[in-house]
C-alpha atoms as a printed R data frame, in Angstrom:
   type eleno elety resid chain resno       x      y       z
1  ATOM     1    CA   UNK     A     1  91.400 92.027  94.304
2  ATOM     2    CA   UNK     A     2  88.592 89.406  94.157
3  ATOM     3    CA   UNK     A     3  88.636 85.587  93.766
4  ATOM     4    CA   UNK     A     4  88.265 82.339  95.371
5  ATOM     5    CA   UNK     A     5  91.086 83.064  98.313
6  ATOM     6    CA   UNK     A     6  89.550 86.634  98.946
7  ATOM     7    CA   UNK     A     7  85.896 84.882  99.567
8  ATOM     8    CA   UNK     A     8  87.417 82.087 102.133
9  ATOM     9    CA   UNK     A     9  88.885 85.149 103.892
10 ATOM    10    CA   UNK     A    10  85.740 87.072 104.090
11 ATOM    11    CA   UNK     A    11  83.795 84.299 105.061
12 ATOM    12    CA   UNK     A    12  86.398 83.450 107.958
13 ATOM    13    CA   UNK     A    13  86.285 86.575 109.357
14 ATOM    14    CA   UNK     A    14  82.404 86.691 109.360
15 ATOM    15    CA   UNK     A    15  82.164 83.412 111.072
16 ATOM    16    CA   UNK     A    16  84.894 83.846 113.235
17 ATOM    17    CA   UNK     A    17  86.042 87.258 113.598
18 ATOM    18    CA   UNK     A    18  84.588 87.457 117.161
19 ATOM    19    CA   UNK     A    19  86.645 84.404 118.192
20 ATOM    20    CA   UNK     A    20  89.509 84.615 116.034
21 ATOM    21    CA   UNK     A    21  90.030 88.248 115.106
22 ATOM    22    CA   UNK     A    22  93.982 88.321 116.300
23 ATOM    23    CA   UNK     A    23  94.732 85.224 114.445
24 ATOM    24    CA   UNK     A    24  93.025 86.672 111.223
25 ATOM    25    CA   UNK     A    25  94.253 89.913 111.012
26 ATOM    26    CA   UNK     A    26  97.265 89.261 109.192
27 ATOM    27    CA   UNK     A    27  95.912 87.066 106.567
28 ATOM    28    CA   UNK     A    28  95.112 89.792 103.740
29 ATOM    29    CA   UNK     A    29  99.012 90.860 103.525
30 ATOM    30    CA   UNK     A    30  99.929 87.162 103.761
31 ATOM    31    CA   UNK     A    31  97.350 86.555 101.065
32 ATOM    32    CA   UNK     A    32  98.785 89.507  99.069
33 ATOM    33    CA   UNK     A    33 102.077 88.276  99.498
34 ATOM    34    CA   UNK     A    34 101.140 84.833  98.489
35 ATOM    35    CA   UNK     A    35  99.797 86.205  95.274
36 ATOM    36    CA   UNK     A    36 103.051 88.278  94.435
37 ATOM    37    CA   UNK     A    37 105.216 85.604  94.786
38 ATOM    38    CA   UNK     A    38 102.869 82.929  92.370
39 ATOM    39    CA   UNK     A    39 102.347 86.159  90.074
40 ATOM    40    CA   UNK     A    40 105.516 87.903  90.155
41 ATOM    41    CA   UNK     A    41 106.330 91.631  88.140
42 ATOM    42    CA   UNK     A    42 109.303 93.131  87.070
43 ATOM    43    CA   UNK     A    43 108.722 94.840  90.167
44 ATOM    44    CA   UNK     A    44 108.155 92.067  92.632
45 ATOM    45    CA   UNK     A    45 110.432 92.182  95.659
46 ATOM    46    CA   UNK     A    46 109.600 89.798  98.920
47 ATOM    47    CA   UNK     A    47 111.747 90.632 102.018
48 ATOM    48    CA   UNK     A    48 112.460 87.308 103.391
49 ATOM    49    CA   UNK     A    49 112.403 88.322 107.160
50 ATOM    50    CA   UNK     A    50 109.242 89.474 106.386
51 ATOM    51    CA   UNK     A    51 108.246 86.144 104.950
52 ATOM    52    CA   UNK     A    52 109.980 84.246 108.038
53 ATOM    53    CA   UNK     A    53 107.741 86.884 110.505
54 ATOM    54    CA   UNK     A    54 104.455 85.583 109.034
55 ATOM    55    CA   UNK     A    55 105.393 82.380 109.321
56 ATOM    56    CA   UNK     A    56 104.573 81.580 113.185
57 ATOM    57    CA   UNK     A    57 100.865 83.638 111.824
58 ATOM    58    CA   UNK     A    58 100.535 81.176 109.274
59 ATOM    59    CA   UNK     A    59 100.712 77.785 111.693
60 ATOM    60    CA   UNK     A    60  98.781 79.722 114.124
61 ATOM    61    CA   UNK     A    61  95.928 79.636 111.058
62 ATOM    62    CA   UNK     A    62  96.736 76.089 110.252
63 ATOM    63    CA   UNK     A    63  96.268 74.787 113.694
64 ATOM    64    CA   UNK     A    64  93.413 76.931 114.833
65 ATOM    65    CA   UNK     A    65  91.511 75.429 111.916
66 ATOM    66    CA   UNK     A    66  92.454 72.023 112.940
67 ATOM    67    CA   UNK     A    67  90.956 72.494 115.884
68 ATOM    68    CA   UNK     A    68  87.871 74.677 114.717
69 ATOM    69    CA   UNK     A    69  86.937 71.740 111.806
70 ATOM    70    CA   UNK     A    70  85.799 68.796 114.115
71 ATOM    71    CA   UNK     A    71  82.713 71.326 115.349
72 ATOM    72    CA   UNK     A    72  81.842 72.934 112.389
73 ATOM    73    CA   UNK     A    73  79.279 71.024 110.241
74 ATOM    74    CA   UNK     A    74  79.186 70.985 106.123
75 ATOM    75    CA   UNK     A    75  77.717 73.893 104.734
76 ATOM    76    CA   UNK     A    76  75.022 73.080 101.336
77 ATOM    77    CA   UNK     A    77  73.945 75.449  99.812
């Protein structure tokens, strides 16, 4: 799978890996999940424990990079 959500996670975990690696870990599956639920199959089937599991993961993200953006500077290409 490749796009624009794929690219901010690879570029993350390059930058921050080292730092951050436990908080990033779970991002591709929440990613993937993410994705099934805007792009749903026939076949699509979320647990919702599994959804509510992620979710202390997912504020761990959001508050990490609230933290991490006041030191980071803009990137130009």
């Amino acid at each position: 799978m490749t796009g624009g959500h794929l690219a901010v996670q690879h570029a993350a975990r390059a930058q921050f890996g080292a730092s951050m690696g436990a908080i990033l870990r779970p991002i591709d599956r929440i990613r993937t999940t993410r994705h099934e639920i805007e792009y749903p199959t026939t076949t699509t089937w979320i647990d919702e424990d599994s959804v509510r599991d992620d979710l202390p993961t997912a504020v761990a993200v959001v508050n990490a990079a609230d933290k991490a953006l006041p030191h980071l500077t803009v990137f130009v290409l």
